[in-house]
N, C-alpha and C positions, 0 to 999 in steps of 0.2 A: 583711790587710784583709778585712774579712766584709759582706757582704749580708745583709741581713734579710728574712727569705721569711714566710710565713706556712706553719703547719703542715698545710694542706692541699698549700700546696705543693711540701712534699717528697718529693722523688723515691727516696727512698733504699729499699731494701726492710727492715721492720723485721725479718725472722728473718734478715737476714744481719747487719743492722746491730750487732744486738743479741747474735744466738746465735754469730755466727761472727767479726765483727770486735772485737766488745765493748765498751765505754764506761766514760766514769771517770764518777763519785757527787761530787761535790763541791761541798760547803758553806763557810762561814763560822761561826765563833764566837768571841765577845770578841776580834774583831779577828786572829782565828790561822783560817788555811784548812787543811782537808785534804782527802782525798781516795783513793777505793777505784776497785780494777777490779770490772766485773757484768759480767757474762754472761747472765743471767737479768733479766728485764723484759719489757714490751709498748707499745704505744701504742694509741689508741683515742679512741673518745667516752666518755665520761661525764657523768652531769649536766648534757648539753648543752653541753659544752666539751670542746675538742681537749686530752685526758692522757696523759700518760705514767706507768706503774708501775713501781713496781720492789722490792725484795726486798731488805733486809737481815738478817743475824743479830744478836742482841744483844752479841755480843761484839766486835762491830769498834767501834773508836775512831771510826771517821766516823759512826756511828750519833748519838754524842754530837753532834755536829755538825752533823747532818742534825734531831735532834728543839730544838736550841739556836738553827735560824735558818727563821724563814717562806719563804726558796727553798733551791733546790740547780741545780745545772744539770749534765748530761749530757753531758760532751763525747764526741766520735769522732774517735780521731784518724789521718789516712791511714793506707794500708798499709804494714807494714814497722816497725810499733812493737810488735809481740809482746813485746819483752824488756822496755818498759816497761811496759806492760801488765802483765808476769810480776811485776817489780819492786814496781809497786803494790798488786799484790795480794796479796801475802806480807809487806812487811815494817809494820810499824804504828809509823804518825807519833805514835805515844805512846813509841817506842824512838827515831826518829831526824827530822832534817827530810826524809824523802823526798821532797820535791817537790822541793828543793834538788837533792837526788843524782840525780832524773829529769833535769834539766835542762830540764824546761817554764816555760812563763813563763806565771803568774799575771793574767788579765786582769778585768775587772769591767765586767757590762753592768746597768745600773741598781743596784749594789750586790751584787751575785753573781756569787761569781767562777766561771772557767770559765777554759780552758788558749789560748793564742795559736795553738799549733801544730795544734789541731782542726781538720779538715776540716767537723765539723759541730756546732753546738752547743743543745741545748734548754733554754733559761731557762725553769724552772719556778717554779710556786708551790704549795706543799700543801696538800691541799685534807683528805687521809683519812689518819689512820692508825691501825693494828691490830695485835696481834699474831697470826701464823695460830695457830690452836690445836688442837688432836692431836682433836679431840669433832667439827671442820668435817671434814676428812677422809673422804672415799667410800668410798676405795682406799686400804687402812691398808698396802701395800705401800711406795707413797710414804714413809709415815713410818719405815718399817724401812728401807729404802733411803737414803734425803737427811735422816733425823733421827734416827741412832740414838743421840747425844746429849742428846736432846729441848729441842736450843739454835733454835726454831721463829723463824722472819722473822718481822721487821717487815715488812706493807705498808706504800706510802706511795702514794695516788691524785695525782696532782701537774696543776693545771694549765697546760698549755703556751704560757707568755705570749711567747715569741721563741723564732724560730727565725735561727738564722744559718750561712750557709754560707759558708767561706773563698773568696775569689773572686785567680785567679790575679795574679802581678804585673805 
């Protein structure tokens, strides 16, 4: 069961939530969901509304999923799911049902889904998206370090329309 807060009023710190516990990416298309581990993201204002960002490569499969549906939502789910976490971010639901073999359960808050077992979940809506490109770049270290591929993220600026925090039994 989840409570719905607003995103002012969450308490969580975003460089742990984000850099250190992680969260899953997950969209909807034609009816099929999937879903990635990040690490990488922020939250913030923008355009006078509470966002969330976040950072894809072109080459994951949830990408397609993410540019195929007007939300996605961010789960976090308590501590002690590193292995899922690992799981989701390795294997690509274009080879298997991963979500299946996680053993999360698919939920849906106005049409977007997000995971049951979350401790925290942000219903988003996108607002921006871009691909970073090698010519923005300050510090061309960055690019030799985290793109010596030149496989460059998509941003994605996301309005945060629900916030929900799992609330005890």
């Amino acid at each position: 069961m989840f409570k719905e807060i607003t995103a002012k009023e969450l308490q969580e710190n975003p460089f742990k939530m984000i850099g250190e516990d992680w969260l899953l990416v997950t969209a909807q298309k034609d009816g099929k969901v999937n879903t990635m581990t990040a690490s990488w993201g922020g939250v913030g204002v923008m355009w006078g509304k509470d966002v969330a960002y976040i950072v894809i490569r072109p080459q994951r499969y949830t990408k397609e999923f993410i540019d195929g549906s007007d939300t996605l939502s961010l789960s976090i789910l308590p501590e002690g799911h590193k292995d899922i976490y690992g799981y989701l971010g390795k294997v690509s639901g274009r080879e298997e049902d991963k979500i299946a073999k996680s053993r999360l359960t698919v939920a849906h808050a106005d049409g977007t889904p997000y995971f049951e077992e979350a401790k925290t979940v942000l219903i988003c809506k996108k607002m921006f998206a871009q691909p970073l490109a090698p010519e923005s770049f300050l510090d061309p270290s960055l690019i030799e370090r985290w793109y010596p591929d030149g496989d460059f993220h998509a941003m994605y600026i996301c309005e945060i329309q629900k916030v929900l925090i799992a609330q005890p039994l």
